[in-house]
Residue frames relative to the residue before (quaternion, step in Angstrom):
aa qw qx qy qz dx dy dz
X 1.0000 0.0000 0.0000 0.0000 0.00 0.00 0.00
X 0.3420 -0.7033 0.6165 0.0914 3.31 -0.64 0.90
X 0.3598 -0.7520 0.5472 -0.0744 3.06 -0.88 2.01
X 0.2610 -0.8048 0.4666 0.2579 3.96 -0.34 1.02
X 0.0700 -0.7514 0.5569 0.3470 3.60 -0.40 -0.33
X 0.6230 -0.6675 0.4073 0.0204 2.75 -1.47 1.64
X 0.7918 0.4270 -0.2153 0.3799 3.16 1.13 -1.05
X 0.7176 -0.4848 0.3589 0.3481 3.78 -0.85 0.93
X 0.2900 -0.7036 0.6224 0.1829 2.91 -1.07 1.22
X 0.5224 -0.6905 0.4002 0.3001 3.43 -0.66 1.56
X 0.6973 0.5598 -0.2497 0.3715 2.97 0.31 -1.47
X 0.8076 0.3342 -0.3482 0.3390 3.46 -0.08 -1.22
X 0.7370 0.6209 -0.1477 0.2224 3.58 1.59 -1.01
X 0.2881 0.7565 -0.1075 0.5773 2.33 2.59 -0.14
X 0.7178 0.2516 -0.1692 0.6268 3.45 0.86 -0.82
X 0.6085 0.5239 -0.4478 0.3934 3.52 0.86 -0.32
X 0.6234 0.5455 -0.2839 0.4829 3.54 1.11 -1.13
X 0.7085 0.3016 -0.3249 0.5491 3.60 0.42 -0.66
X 0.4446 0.4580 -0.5940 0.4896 4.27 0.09 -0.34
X 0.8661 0.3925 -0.1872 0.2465 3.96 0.06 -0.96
X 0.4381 0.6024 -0.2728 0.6089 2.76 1.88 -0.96
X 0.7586 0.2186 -0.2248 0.5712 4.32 0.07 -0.79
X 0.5738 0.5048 -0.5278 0.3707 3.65 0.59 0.75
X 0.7036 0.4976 -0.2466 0.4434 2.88 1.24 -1.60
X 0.7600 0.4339 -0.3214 0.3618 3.38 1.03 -0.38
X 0.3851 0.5792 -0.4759 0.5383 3.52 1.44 0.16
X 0.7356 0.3959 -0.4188 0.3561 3.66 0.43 -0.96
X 0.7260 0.4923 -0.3918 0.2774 3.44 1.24 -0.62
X 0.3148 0.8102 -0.2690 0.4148 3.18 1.56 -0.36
X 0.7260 0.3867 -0.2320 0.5191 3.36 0.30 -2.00
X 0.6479 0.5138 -0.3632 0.4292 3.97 1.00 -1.20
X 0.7739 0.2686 -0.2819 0.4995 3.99 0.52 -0.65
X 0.5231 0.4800 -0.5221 0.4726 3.66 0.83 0.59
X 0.5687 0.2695 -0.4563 0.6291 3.77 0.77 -0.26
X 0.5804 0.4704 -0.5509 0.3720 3.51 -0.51 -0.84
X 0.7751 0.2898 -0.3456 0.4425 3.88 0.08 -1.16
X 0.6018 0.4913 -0.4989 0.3841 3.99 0.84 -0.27
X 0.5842 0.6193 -0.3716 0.3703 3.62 0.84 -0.40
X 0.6233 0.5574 -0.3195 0.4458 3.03 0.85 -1.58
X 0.6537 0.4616 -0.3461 0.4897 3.41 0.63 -1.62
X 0.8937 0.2553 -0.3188 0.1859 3.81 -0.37 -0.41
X 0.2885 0.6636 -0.4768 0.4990 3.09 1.94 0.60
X 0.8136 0.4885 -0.1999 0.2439 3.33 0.59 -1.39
X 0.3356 0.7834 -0.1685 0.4952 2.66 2.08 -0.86
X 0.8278 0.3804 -0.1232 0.3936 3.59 0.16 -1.96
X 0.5829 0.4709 -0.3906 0.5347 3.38 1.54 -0.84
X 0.6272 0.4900 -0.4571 0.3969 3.77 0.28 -0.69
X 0.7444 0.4768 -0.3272 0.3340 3.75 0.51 -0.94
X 0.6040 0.6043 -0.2600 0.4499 3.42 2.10 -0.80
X 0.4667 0.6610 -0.2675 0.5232 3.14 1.44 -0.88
X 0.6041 0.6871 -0.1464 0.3761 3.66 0.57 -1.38
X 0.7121 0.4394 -0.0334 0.5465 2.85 0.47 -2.25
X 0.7651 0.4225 -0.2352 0.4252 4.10 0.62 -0.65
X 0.7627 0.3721 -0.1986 0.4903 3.38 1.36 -0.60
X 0.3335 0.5276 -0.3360 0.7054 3.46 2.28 0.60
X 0.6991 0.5876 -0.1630 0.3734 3.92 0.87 -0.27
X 0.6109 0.5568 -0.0966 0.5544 2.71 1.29 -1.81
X 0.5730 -0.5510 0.5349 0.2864 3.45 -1.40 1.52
X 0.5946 -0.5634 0.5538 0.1494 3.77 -1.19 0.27
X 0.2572 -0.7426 0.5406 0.3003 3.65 0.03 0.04
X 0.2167 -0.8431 0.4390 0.2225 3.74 -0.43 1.20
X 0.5741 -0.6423 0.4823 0.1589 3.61 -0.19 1.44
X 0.8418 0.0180 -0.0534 0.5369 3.31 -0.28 -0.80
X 0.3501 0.3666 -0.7638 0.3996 3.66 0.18 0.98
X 0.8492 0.3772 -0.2453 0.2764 3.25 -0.33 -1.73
X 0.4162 0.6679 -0.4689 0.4010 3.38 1.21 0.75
X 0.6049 0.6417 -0.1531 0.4460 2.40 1.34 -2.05
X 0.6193 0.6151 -0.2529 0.4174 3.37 0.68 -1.55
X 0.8252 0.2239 -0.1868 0.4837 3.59 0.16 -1.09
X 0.4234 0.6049 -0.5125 0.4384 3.96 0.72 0.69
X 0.6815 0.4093 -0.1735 0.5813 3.84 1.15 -1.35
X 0.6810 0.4299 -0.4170 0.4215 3.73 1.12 0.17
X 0.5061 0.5592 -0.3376 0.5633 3.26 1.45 -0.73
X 0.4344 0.7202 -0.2642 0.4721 4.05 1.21 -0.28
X 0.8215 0.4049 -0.0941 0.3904 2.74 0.12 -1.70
X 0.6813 0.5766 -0.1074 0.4380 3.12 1.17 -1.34
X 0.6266 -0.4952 0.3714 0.4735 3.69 1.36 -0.84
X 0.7221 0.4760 -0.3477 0.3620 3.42 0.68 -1.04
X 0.1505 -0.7959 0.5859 -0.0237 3.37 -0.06 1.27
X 0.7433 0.4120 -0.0992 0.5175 3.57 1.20 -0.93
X 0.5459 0.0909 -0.4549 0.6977 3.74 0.89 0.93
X 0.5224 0.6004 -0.5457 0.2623 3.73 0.32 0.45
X 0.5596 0.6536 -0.2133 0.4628 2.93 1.86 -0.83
X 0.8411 0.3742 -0.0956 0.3786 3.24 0.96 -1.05
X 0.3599 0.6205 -0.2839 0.6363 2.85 1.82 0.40
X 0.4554 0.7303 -0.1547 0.4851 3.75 1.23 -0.90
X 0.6955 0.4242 -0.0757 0.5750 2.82 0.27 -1.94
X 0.8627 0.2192 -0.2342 0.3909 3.87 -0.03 -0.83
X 0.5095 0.3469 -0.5371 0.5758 3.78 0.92 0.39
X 0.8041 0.3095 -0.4495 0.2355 3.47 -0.18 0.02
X 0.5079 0.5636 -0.3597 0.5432 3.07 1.54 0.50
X 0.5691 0.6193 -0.3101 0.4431 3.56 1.17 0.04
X 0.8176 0.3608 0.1949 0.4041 2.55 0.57 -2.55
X 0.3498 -0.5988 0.5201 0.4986 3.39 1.47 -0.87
X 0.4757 -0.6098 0.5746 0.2678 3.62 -1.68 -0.27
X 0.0633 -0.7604 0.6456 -0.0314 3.91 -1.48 0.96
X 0.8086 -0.4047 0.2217 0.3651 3.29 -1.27 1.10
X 0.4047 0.8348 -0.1351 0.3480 3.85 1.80 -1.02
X 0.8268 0.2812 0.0963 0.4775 1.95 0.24 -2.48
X 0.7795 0.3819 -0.4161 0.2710 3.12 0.67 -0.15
X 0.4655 0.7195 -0.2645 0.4424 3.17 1.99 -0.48
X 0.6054 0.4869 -0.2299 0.5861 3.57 1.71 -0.09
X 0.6653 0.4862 -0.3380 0.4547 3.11 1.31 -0.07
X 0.6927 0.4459 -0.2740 0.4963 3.33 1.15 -0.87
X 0.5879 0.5060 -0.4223 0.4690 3.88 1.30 0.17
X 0.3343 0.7373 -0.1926 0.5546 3.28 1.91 -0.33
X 0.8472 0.1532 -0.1403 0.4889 3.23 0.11 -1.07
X 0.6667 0.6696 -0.2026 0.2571 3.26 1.21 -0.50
X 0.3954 0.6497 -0.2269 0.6083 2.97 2.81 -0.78
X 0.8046 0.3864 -0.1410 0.4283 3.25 0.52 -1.14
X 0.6618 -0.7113 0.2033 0.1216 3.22 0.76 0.34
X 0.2822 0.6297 -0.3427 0.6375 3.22 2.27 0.36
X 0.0254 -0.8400 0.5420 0.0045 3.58 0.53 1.24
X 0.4717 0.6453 -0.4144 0.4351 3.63 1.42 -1.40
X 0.8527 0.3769 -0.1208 0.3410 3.93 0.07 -1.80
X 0.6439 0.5339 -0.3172 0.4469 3.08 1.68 0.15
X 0.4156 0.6971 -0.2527 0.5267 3.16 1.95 -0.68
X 0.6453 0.6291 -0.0605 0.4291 3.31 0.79 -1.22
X 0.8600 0.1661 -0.1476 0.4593 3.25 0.60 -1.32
X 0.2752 0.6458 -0.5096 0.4975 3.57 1.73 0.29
X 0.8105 0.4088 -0.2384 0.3451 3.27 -0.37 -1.90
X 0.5154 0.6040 -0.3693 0.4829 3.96 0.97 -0.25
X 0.7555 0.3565 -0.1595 0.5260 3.87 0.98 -0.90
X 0.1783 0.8285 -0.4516 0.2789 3.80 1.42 0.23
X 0.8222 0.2407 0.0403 0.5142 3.52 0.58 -1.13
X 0.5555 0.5420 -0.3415 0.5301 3.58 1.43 -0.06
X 0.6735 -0.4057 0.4176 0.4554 3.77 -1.52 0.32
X 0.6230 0.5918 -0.3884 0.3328 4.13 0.59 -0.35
X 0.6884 0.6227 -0.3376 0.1563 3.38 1.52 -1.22
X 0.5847 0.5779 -0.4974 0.2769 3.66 0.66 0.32
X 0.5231 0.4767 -0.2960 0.6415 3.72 2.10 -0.04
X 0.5036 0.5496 -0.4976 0.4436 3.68 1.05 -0.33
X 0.7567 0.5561 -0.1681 0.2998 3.56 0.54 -1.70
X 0.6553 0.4037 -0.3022 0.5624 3.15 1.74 -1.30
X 0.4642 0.5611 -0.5188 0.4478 3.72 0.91 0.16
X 0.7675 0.3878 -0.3367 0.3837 3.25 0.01 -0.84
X 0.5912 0.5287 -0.3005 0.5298 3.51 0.63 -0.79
X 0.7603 0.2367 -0.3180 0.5146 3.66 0.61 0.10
X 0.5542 0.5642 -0.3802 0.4796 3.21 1.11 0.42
X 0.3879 0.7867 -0.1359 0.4605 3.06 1.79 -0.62
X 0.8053 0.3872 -0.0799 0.4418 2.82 0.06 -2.18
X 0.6723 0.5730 -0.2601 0.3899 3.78 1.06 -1.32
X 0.5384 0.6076 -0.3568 0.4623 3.36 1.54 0.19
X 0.4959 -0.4486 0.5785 0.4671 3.06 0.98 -1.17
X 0.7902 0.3071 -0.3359 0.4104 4.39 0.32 -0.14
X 0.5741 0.7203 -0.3229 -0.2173 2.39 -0.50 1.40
X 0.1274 -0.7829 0.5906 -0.1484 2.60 -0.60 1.94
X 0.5667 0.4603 -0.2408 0.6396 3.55 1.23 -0.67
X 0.6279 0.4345 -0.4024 0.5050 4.04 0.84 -0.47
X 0.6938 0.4023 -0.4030 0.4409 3.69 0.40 -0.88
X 0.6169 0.5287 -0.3768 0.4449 3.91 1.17 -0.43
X 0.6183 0.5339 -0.3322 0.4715 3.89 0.88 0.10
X 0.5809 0.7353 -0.0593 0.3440 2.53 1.42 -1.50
X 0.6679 0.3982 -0.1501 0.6106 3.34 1.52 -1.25
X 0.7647 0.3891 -0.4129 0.3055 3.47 0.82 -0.49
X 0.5859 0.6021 -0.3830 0.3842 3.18 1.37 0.17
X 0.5840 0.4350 -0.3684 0.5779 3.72 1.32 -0.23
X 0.3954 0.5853 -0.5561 0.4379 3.94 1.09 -0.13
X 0.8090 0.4532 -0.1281 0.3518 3.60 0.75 -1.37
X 0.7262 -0.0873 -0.0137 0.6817 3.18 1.40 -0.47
X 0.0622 0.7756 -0.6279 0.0160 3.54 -0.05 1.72
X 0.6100 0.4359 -0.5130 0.4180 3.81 0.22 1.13
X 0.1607 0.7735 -0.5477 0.2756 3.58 1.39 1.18
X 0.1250 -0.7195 0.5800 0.3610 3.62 -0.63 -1.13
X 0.5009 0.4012 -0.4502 0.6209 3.63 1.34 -1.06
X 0.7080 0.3963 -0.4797 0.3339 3.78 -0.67 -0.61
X 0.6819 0.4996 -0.2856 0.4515 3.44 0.26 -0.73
X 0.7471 0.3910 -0.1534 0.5153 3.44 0.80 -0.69
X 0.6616 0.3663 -0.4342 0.4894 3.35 1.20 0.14
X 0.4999 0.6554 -0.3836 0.4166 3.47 1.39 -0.71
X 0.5646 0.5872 -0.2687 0.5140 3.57 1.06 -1.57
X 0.7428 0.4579 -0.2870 0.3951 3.89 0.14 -1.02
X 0.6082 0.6008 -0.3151 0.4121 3.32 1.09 -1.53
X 0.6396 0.5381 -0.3215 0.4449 3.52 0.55 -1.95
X 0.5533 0.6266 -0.4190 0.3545 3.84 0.37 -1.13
X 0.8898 0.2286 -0.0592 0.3904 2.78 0.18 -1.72
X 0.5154 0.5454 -0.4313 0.5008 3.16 1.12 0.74
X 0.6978 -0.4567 0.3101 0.4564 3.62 0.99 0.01
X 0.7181 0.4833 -0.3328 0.3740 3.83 0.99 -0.63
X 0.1035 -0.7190 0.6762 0.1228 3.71 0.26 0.72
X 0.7858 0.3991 -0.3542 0.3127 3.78 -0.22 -0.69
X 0.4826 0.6872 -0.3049 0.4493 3.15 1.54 -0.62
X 0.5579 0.5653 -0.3132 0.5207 3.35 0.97 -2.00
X 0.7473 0.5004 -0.4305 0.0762 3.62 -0.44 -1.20
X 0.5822 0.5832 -0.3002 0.4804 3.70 1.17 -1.52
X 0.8088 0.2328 -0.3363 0.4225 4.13 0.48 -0.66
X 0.5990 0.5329 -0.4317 0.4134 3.64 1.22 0.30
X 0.4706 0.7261 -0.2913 0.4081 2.86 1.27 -0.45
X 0.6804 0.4884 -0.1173 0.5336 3.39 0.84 -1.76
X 0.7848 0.3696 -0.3221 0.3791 3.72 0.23 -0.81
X 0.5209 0.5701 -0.3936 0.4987 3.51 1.27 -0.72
X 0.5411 0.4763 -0.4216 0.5501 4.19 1.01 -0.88
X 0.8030 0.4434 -0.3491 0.1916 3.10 -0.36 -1.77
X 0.7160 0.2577 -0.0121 0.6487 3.80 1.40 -1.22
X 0.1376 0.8513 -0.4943 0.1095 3.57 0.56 1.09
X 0.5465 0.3821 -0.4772 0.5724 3.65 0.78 0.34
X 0.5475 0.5439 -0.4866 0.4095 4.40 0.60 -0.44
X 0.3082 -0.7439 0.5875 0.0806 3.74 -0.38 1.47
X 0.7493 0.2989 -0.4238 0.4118 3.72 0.56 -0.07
X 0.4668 0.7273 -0.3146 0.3928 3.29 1.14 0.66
X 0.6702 0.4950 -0.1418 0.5345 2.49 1.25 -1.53
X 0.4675 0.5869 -0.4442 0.4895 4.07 1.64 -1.09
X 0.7084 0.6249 -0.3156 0.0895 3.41 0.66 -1.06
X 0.6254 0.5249 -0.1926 0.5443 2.91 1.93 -1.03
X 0.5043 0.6612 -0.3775 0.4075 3.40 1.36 -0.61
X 0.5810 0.6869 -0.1520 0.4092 2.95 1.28 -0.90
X 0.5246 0.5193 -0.2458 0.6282 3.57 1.29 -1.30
X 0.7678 0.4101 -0.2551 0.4210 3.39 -0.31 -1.54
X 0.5776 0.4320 -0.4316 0.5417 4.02 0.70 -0.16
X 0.7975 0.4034 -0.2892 0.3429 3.42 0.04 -0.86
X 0.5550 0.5979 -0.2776 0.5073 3.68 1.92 -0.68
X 0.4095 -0.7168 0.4541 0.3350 3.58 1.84 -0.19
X 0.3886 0.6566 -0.3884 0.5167 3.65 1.60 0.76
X 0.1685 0.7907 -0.5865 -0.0491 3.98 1.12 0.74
X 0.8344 0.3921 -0.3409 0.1837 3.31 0.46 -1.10
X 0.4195 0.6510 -0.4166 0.4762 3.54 1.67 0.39
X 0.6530 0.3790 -0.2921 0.5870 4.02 1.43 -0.51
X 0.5245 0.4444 -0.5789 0.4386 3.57 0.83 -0.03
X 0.7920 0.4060 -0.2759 0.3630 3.46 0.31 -0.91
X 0.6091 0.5282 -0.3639 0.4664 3.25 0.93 -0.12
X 0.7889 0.3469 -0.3213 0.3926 3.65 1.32 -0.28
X 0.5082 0.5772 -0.4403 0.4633 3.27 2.01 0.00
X 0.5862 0.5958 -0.3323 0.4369 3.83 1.24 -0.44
X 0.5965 0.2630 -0.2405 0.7191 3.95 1.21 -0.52
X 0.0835 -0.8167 0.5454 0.1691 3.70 0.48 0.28
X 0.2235 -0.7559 0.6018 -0.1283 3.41 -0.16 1.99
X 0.6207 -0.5557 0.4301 0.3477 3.55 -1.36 1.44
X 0.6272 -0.3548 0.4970 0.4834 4.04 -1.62 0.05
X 0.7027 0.6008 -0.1280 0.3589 3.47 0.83 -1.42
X 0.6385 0.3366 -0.1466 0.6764 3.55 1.47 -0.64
X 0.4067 0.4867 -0.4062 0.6578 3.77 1.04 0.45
X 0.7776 0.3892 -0.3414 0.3568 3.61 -0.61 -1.57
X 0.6597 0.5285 -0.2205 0.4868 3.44 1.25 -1.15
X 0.8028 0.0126 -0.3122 0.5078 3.64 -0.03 0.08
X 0.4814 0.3333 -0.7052 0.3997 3.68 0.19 1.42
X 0.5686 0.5107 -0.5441 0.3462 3.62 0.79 -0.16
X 0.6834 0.5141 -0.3173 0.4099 3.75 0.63 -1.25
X 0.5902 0.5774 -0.3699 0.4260 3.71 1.52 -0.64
X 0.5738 0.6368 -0.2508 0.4498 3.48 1.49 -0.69
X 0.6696 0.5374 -0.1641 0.4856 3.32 1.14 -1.33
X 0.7526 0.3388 -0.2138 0.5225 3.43 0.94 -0.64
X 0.3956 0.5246 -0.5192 0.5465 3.70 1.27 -0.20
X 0.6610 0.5870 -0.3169 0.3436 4.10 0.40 -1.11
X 0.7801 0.3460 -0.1915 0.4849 3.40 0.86 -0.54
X 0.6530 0.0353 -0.1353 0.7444 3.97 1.01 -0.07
X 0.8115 -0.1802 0.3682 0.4165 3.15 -2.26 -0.02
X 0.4053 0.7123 -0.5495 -0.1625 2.89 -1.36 -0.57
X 0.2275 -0.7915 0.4480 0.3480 3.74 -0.65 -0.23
X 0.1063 0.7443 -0.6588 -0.0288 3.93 -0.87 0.26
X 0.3106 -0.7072 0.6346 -0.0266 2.99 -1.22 1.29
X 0.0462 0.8173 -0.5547 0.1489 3.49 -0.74 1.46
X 0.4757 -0.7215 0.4349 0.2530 3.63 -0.80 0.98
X 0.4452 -0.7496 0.4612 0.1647 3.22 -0.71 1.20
X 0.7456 -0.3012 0.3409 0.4870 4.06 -1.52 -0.27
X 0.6948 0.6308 -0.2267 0.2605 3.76 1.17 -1.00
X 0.2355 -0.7080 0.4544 0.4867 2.36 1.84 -1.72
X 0.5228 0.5410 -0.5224 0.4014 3.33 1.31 0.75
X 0.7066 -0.5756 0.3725 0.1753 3.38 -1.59 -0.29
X 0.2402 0.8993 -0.3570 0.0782 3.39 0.49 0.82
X 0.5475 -0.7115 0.4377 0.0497 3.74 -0.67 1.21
X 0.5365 -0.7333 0.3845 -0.1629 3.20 -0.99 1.52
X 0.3211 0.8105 -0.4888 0.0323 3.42 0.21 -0.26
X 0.8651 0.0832 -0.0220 0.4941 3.39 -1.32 0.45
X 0.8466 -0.0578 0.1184 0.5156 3.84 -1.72 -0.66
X 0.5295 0.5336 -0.4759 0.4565 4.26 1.05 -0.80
X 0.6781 0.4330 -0.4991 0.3217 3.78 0.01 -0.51
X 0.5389 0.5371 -0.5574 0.3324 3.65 0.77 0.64
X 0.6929 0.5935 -0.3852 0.1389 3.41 1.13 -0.54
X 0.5236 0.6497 -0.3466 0.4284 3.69 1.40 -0.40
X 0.7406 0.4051 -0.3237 0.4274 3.23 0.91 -0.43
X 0.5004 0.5790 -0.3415 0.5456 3.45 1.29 -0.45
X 0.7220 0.2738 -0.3095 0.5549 3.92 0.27 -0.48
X 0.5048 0.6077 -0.4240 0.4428 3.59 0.62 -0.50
X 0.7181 -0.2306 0.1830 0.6306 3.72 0.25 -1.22
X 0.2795 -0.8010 0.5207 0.0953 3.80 -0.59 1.44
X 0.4956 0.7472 -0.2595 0.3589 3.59 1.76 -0.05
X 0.6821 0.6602 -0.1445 0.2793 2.67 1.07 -1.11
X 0.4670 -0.8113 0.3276 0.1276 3.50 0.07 1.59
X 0.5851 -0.6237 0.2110 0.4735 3.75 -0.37 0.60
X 0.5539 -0.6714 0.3473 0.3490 3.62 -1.03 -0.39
X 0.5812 -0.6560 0.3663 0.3126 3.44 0.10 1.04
X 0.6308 -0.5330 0.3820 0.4148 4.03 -0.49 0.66
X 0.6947 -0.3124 0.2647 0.5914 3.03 0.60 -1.80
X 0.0586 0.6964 -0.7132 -0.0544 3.42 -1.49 0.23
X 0.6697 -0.4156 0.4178 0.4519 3.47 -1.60 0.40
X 0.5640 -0.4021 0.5518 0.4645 3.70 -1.53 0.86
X 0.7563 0.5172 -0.3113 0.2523 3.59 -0.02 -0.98
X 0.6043 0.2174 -0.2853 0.7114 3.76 1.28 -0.11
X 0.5311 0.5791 -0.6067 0.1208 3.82 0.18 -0.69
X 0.9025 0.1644 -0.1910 0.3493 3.68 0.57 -0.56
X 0.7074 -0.6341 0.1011 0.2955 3.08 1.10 1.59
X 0.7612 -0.5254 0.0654 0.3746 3.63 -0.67 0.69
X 0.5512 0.5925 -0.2841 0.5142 3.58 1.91 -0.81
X 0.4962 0.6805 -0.5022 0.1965 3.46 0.95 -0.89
């Protein structure tokens, strides 16, 4: 009887194992050589999409949002690192009619009236000059003239007469220069133009006190309901200007009757009324004149 052997010919199975062994790995090969060409052109397409979106994408504009945070640092008070800020966008970025028109409000907060004078009158003829003029005209006024303020003053609402601060400083200035009737047509307008802005609105209250029209400024300030403190302040300034021309202001007495002012006397009600009450300040913008509650 012929006896198989069972066990594996070495040799031949040997070659059988490796014929399969370099097949199976060619096939795996051929499978992770695509696999890796895919990958690559997946990765590929995302890089070129990527590309294509960040070749899209708006730019971030540098020197607005420079620009941007110089007129906030403004807004806020810091006239003096506004300055110096100034100084380094325009060393970056170069300098524009703006920038410089922020500088001379800059210099003008801070009290360097000479270099503010200066850098107004430089922007006269440039897109700034209706903020050049209302610069000056408040540069003006912080002297004490104004007459020569309410004359700047006008050319700057010539340039933009749908302002409200301009108008309303122009409107104050004239006052206190003597023209009450004058004053009335640009208070008038800014109190419209910005009719929800309560220190506007004091402003006209203002007019109507000095026109000797109190009980038309009482109601006008109980109607923009203005602070005790924004009151005290424009019957004081109404006092101050009653001091320097005629004028008449009619104020309700302890009775509740009506009793009538003339001339330098319209300081006394307000003096018994509140005897605290600290002098009025030459000038400030309508917009700070009657303080932050106003």
């Amino acid at each position: 009887m012929k006896i198989f052997d069972m066990r594996p010919n070495t040799g031949s199975h040997r070659a059988w194992f490796s014929l399969s062994a370099i097949a199976l790995a060619s096939v795996l090969m051929a499978g992770c050589a695509s696999n890796s060409a895919k990958l690559y052109a997946q990765q590929n397409e995302a890089a070129q999409l990527r590309q294509q979106a960040e070749d899209k994408a708006p730019t971030p504009d540098n020197k607005g949002m420079y620009l941007g945070l110089i007129r906030q640092m403004q807004e806020q008070g810091m006239y003096f690192a506004s300055l110096a800020h100034i100084d380094a966008y325009e060393q970056q970025n170069g300098s524009t009619p703006e920038v410089q028109r922020l500088r001379a409000d800059a210099l003008r907060e801070t009290k360097q009236a000479t270099a503010a004078d200066a850098a107004y009158r430089k922007l006269l003829n440039s897109p700034e000059a209706g903020a050049a003029w209302h610069g000056l005209g408040l540069l003006a006024a912080q002297n004490g003239d104004y007459r020569n303020a309410a004359t700047s003053l006008r050319e700057a609402v010539k340039r933009e007469p749908t302002n409200p601060v301009m108008l309303s400083d122009l409107g104050y200035a004239m006052l206190r220069s003597g023209d009450v009737a004058g004053a009335r047509v640009p208070l008038a307008q800014a109190a419209e133009l910005a009719p929800d802005n309560r220190k506007m609105i004091g402003n006209l209250a203002l007019l109507l006190l000095v026109s000797g029209d109190a009980e038309r400024a009482r109601a006008v300030m109980d109607k923009a309901a203005l602070s005790a403190d924004s009151r005290a302040a424009i019957y004081r300034l109404a006092a101050e200007i009653g001091q320097q021309q005629p004028v008449v202001v009619a104020v309700n007495d302890s009775a509740g009757g009506t009793k009538t002012f003339t001339g330098g006397s319209a300081v006394t009600p307000v003096k018994k009324t509140n005897p605290a009450l600290p002098p009025a300040t030459p000038f400030q913008s309508m917009l700070d004149r009657f303080g932050n509650g106003g």
